[in-house]
N, C-alpha and C positions, 0 to 999 in steps of 0.2 A: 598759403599754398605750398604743399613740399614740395621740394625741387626734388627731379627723378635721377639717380644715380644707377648710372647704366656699366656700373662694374661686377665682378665678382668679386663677395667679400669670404673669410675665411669662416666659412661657414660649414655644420655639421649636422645633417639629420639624423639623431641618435636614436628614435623610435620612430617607425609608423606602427600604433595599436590600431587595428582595425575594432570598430568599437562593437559594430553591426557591419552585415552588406554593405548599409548607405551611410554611417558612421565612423568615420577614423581621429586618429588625436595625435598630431605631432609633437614630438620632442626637438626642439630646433638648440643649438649648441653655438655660438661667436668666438673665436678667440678670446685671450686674455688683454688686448690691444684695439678692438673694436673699436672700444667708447672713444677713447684718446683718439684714434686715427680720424673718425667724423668728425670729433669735437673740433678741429681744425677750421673746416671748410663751416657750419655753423656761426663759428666764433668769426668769423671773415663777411658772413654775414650780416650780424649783428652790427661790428664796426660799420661798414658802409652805413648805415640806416641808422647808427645809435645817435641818440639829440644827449651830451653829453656836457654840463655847464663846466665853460670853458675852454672846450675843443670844435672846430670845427668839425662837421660829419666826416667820419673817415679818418679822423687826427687822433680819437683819443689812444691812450695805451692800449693795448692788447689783453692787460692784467687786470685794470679797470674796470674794462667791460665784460670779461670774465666775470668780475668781481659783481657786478650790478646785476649782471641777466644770466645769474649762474642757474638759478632754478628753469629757465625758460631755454635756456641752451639744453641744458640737457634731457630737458623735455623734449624739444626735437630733435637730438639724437636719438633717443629712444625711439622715437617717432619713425622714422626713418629707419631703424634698422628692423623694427616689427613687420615695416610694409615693403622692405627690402626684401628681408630676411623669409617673410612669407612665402610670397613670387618665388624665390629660387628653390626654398624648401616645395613646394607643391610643384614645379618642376623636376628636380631632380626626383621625386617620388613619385612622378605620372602620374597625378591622381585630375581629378576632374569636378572641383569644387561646386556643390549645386546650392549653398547659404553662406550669409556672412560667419566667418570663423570670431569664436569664440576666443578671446584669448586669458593665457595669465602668464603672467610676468614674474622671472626670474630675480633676483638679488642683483641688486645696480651698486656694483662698485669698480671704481677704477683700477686697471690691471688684475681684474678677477672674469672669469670665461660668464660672458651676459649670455642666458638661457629664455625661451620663452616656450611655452606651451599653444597649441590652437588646434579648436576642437570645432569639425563642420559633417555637415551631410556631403556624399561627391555619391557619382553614380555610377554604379558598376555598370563593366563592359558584361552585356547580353551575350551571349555563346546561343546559337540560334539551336535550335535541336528541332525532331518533329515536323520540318518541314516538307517532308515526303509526303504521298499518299493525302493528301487534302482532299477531303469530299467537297467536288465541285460537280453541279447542274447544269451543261450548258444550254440557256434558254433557246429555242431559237427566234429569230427579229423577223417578224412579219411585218408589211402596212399593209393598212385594212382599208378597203374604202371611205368608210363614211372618215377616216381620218383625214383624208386628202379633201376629200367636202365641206369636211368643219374648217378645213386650213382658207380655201378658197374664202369660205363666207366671210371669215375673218378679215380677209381681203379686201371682199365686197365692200363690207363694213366701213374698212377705212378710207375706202377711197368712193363710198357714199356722198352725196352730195343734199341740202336742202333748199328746197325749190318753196314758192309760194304755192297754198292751198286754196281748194274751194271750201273748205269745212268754217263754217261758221260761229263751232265751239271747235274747243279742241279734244280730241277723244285718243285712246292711247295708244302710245306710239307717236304720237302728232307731238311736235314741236310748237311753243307757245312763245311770241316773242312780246316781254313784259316789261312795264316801267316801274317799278319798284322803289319807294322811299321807308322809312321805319320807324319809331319812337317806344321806347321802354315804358314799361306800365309805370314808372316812377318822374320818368322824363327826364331822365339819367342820360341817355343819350338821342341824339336825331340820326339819323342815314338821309340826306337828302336824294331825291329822284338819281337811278341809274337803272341803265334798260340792258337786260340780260335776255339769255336764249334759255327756253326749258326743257327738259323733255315732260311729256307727260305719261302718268301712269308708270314711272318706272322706278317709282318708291325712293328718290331724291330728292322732294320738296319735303316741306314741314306739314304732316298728313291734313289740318283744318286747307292750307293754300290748294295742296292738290286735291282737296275734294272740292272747297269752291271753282277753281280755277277752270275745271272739266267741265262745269257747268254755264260758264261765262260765256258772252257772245263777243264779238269782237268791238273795241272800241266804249266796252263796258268799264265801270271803274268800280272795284270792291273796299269795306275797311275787312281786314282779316284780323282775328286773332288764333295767337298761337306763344309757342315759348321754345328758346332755341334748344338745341339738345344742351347735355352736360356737358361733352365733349367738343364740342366746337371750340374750333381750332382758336376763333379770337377769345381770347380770356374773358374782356368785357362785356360780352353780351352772353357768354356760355350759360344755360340754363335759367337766361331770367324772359321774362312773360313782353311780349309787345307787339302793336298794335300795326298792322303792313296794312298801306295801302297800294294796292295792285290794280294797274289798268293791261287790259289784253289790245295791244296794240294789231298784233297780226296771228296767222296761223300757218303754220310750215309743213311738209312733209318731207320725209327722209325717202332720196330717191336712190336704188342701189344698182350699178352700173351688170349691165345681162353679162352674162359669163360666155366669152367670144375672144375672138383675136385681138379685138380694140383694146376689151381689158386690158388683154395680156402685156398689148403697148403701152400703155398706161403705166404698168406695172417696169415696163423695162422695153426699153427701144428695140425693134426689131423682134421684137419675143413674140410666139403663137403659144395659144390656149396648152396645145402638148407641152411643149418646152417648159411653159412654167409649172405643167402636172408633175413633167419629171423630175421637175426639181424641186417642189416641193416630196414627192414621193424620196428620195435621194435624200432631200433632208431630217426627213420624219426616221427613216432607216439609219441617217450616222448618230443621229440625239439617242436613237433608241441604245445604239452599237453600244454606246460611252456609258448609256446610264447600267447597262446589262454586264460592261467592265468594271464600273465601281461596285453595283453590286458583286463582283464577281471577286472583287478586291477587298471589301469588306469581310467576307466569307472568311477570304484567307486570313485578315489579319483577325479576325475574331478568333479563328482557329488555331491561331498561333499564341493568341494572347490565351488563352483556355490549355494550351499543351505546354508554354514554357511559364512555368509560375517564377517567379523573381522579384526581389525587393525592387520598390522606387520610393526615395527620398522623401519622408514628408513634406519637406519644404518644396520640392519640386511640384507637388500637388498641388500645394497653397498657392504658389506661384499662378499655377495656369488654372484653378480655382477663380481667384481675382484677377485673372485675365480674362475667362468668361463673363465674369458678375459686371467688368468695365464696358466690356462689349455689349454686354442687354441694356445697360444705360445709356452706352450709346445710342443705341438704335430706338428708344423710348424717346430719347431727345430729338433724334430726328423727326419722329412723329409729333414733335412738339409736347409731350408730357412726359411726367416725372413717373420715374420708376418705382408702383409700391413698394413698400419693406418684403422680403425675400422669408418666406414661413421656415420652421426646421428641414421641413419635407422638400421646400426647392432648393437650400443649401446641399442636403442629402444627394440630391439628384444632380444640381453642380458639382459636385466632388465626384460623383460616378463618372461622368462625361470628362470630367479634366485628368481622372487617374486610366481612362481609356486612350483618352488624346494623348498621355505624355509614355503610357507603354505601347501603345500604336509609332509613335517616333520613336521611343528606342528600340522595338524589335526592327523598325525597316531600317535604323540605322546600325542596329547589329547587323542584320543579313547584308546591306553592303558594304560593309567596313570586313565582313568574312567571306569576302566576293561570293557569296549564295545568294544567288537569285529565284525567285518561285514567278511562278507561270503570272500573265497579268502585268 
C-alpha cells in the first residue's frame, strides 16, 4: 500500500495538449533531486521491515539495504511520485479526469529532472447556450370522475373481506379453499398435503386445476394433471409434468365493504365518505402536477440537449453504459432469473439512454454551476 505524501513536490506542468474536447495529455516535469529526496523516507521503510541475516529488523546498515532492495526501492519511488505527481499536475491544470490515465515514463536517473507523460479523457465545462424561448405546452391537470371511482374500488378491494358461501361448486370470482399435495411424473419430488386459498376463474391456477376445479363439488377429491410453467419461480419443479391431488374443502366469497361513512372509518379514524373523496381527488391532482413537471422537464432538457451539441468522453459513456447493463441484471435477479445475453440492437439502445443520462447531467450541471436557471 503506498503511503500518501501530503506535500508539495517541485513539480512542473510543462504542457497541457488538449488532445480532443474530451482528450488531453500532460507533460509533467520533477526537479533534478526528486528521486534522492523520496528515496530517503522508502529506504526508512524498507530498514524497519528488512529480514536481514545477521541484523536484527531495523539494525541493518542503511547501505546494505539500499544495496539488497535497490530495484524495489526505487520502484516505489517512481511509484509515488507518478501518483503524486499526477494529483497535483491535474489540479494545478483544473482539468476534471473522466478515465484511468495512461501513462509513460520519462528516463530514471539520479540527479537528472524525472518526467512523465499521462494521457486521459476529462470533461469539458458545458457553457449552456439556447436556453431561452423553449417550446413548452402547459397541460392542464384535470380529475375525472370515473378516476376517483376506480381509486375507491381499489379501496374496496383491499379492505374486502371473505366470508363462507352457499355455492356448492365454486364458479368465478368464488374463492376455493383447497388441500393440495403433488408428485413429479418421474417421482422426483413429493409436495405433501398443504391447504391454500384460491381464487377462481382468474387465470392463476395451472389451466387443467382451474377447469377441473370449477367443476368440483365440495368435499370432492380429484387426481389432476398438468405441468408447472417454465418460469416458476422454484427451479426444481419449473416446467416439468405432475400429478396434483386436489380436495375442495370449502367455498368463499369475496364481500366488499358499501361505500359510506363506515368505510371511510375503516379507511382512517373519524374520516366521512367526502373527506376521503377529497383526498383522494387532491391526490390524483399532485401525482398528476409532478408527472405534467417531469414531462415538462424532459422537454426542456431534450431541447437543450438537441440545441447545445458538445463532446462527452467515451469512457464516460462506457462508464454509465455498464452502469445500466448492472442495473437490468440486477433487477432480472430480483425476479429471481438470469439475465439473457444483451443482442447488438439492445447494446445500441443501452448506449443511447446512457449517452442521454450523462449529457442530461452535464447540461443541468452546466446551467447551475452558470447560475442559469430555466423554468421547471
Amino acid at each position: 500500500m503506498q503511503e500518501k505524501h501530503h506535500h508539495h513536490h517541485d513539480l512542473n506542468v510543462k504542457k497541457v495538449d488538449h488532445l480532443s474536447p474530451t482528450r488531453v495529455r500532460l507533460v509533467v516535469e520533477y526537479g533534478p533531486n526528486a528521486i534522492t529526496q523520496h528515496e530517503a523516507s522508502i529506504v526508512n521503510r524498507y530498514s524497519q521491515a528488512a529480514k536481514i541475516p545477521g541484523f536484527r529488523p531495523g539494525k541493518a546498515p542503511v547501505n546494505l539495504v539500499k544495496q539488497k532492495f535497490k530495484d524495489e526501492i526505487l520502484r516505489d519511488v517512481i511509484s509515488h511520485l507518478l501518483e503524486a505527481g499526477l494529483s497535483e499536475a491535474i489540479q494545478k491544470a483544473k482539468l476534471n479526469p473522466v478515465s484511468q490515465p495512461q501513462l509513460k515514463v520519462g528516463e530514471v536517473a539520479e540527479g537528472k529532472p524525472f518526467g512523465f507523460e499521462a494521457e486521459f479523457d476529462i470533461q469539458p465545462a458545458v457553457e449552456l447556450k439556447n436556453y431561452k424561448n423553449i417550446p413548452l405546452t402547459k397541460k392542464p391537470v384535470e380529475v375525472k370522475t370515473d378516476e376517483i371511482e376506480k381509486t375507491l374500488e381499489n379501496l374496496r378491494e383491499r379492505l374486502a373481506v371473505l366470508e363462507p358461501s352457499t355455492e356448492t361448486k365454486p364458479g368465478k370470482g368464488s374463492f376455493a379453499v383447497v388441500e393440495v399435495s403433488f408428485e413429479l411424473e418421474k417421482g422426483e419430488k413429493k409436495q405433501d398435503k398443504q391447504t391454500h386459498t384460491v381464487e377462481v376463474g382468474a387465470d392463476r391456477l395451472l389451466p387443467n386445476i382451474e377447469k377441473e376445479l370449477s367443476e368440483m363439488a365440495v368435499g370432492e377429491t380429484r387426481s389432476i394433471s398438468d405441468a408447472f410453467p417454465a418460469d416458476y419461480p422454484e427451479k426444481e419443479v419449473a416446467g416439468k409434468s405432475a400429478v396434483f391431488e386436489i380436495k375442495l374443502l370449502e367455498v368463499k366469497k369475496k364481500v366488499l365493504p358499501e361505500l359510506n361513512d363506515e368505510f371511510a372509518k375503516q379507511l382512517r379514524e373519524g374520516a366521512t365518505l367526502d373527506v376521503i373523496k377529497n383526498e383522494i381527488t387532491e391526490n390524483i391532482k399532485s401525482s398528476k402536477q409532478a408527472e405534467a413537471q417531469r414531462e415538462e422537464r424532459q422537454v426542456i432538457v431534450d431541447y437543450l440537449i438537441e440545441k447545445n451539441r458538445f463532446d462527452v468522453a467515451h469512457s464516460f459513456i462506457q462508464n454509465q453504459s455498464a452502469q445500466l447493463v448492472s442495473w437490468m441484471e440486477e433487477d432480472w435477479k430480483k425476479r429471481g432469473m438470469k439475465m439473457p445475453a444483451l443482442k447488438p440492437e439492445d447494446l445500441e439502445e443501452v448506449k443511447k439512454r446512457a449517452e442521454k443520462m450523462v449529457r442530461t447531467s452535464l447540461l443541468l450541471a452546466g446551467s447551475s454551476s452558470s447560475g442559469k436557471h430555466y423554468p421547471g
